[in-house]
C-alpha positions in Angstrom: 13.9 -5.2 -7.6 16.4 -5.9 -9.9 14.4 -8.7 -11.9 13.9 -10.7 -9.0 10.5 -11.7 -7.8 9.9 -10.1 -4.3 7.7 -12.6 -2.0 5.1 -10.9 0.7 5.3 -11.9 4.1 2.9 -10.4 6.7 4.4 -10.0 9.7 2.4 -11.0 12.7 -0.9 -10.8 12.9 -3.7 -8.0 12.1 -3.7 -5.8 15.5 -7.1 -3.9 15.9 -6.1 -0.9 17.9 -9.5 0.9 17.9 -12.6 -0.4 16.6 -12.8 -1.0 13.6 -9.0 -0.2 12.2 -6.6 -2.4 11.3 -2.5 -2.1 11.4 0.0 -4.1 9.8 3.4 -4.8 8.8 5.2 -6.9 5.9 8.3 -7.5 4.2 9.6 -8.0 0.4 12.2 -10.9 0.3 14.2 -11.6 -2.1 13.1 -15.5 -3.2 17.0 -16.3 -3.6 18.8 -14.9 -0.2 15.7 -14.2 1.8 17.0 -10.7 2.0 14.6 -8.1 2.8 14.4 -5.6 -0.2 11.5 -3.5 1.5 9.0 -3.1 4.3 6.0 -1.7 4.5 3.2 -0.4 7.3 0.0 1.2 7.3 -3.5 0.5 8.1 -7.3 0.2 6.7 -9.9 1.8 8.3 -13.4 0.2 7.8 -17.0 1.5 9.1 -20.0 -1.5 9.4 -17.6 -4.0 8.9 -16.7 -2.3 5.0 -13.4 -1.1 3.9 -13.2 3.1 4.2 -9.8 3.9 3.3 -6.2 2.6 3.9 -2.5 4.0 3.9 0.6 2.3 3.5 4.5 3.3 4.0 6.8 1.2 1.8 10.4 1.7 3.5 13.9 0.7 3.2 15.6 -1.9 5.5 17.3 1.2 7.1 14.0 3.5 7.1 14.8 5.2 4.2 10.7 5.8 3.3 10.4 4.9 -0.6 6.9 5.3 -1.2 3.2 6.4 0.1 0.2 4.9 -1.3 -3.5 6.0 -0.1 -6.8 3.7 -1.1 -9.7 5.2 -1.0 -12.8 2.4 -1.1 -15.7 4.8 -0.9 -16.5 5.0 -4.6 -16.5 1.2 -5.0 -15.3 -1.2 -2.6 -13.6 -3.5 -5.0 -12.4 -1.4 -6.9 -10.7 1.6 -5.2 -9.6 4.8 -6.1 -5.4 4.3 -5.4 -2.9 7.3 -5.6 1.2 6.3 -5.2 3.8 9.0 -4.4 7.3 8.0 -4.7 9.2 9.5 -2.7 12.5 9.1 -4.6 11.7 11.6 -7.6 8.4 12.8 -6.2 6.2 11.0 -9.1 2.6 10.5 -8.0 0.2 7.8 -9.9 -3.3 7.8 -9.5 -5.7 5.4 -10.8 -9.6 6.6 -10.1 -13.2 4.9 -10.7 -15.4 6.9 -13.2 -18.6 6.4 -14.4 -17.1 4.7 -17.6 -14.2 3.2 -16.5 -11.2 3.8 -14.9 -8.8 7.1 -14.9 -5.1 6.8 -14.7 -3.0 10.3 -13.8 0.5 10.4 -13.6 2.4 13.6 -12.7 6.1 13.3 -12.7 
């Protein structure tokens, strides 16, 4: 974001739409113009009150989708398994839970 620090806003609040899954919306501003540099939407789906699993489209002001990340909390809840595809160059990232630590995959 061109070296600038991009603040979080959420946009409205937290609308449950079935039971138990969440949807949202935010924005990145820029700290200096309060232009928005990105939004983004998705949801988290949780069963018995625990996170599941959660999806999020990061977009351009004009729609333009940038990127799609999926987290998946089954594994551990606080520490998920996360996978990123850009959807500029088609790089994925994927950061997975083993049982000694922590994988990271990147496939460009």
């Amino acid at each position: 974001m061109e070296g600038r620090v991009a603040c979080l806003l959420l946009l409205g609040a937290v609308l449950p739409l079935r039971a138990e899954t969440q949807h949202f919306r935010c924005r990145a501003l820029d700290p200096n113009s309060r232009r928005t540099l990105f939004t983004c939407s998705g949801y988290q789906l949780r069963r018995q009150g625990r996170p599941v699993r959660a999806e999020i489209t990061y977009s351009l002001p004009g729609g333009k989708v940038l990127a799609r990340e999926k987290i998946n909390f089954r594994k551990d809840s606080e520490a998920p398994d996360l996978s990123l595809s850009d959807e500029r160059d088609g790089r994925r990232e994927m950061i997975e839970r083993t049982p000694s630590g922590f994988s990271l995959l990147m496939q460009e």
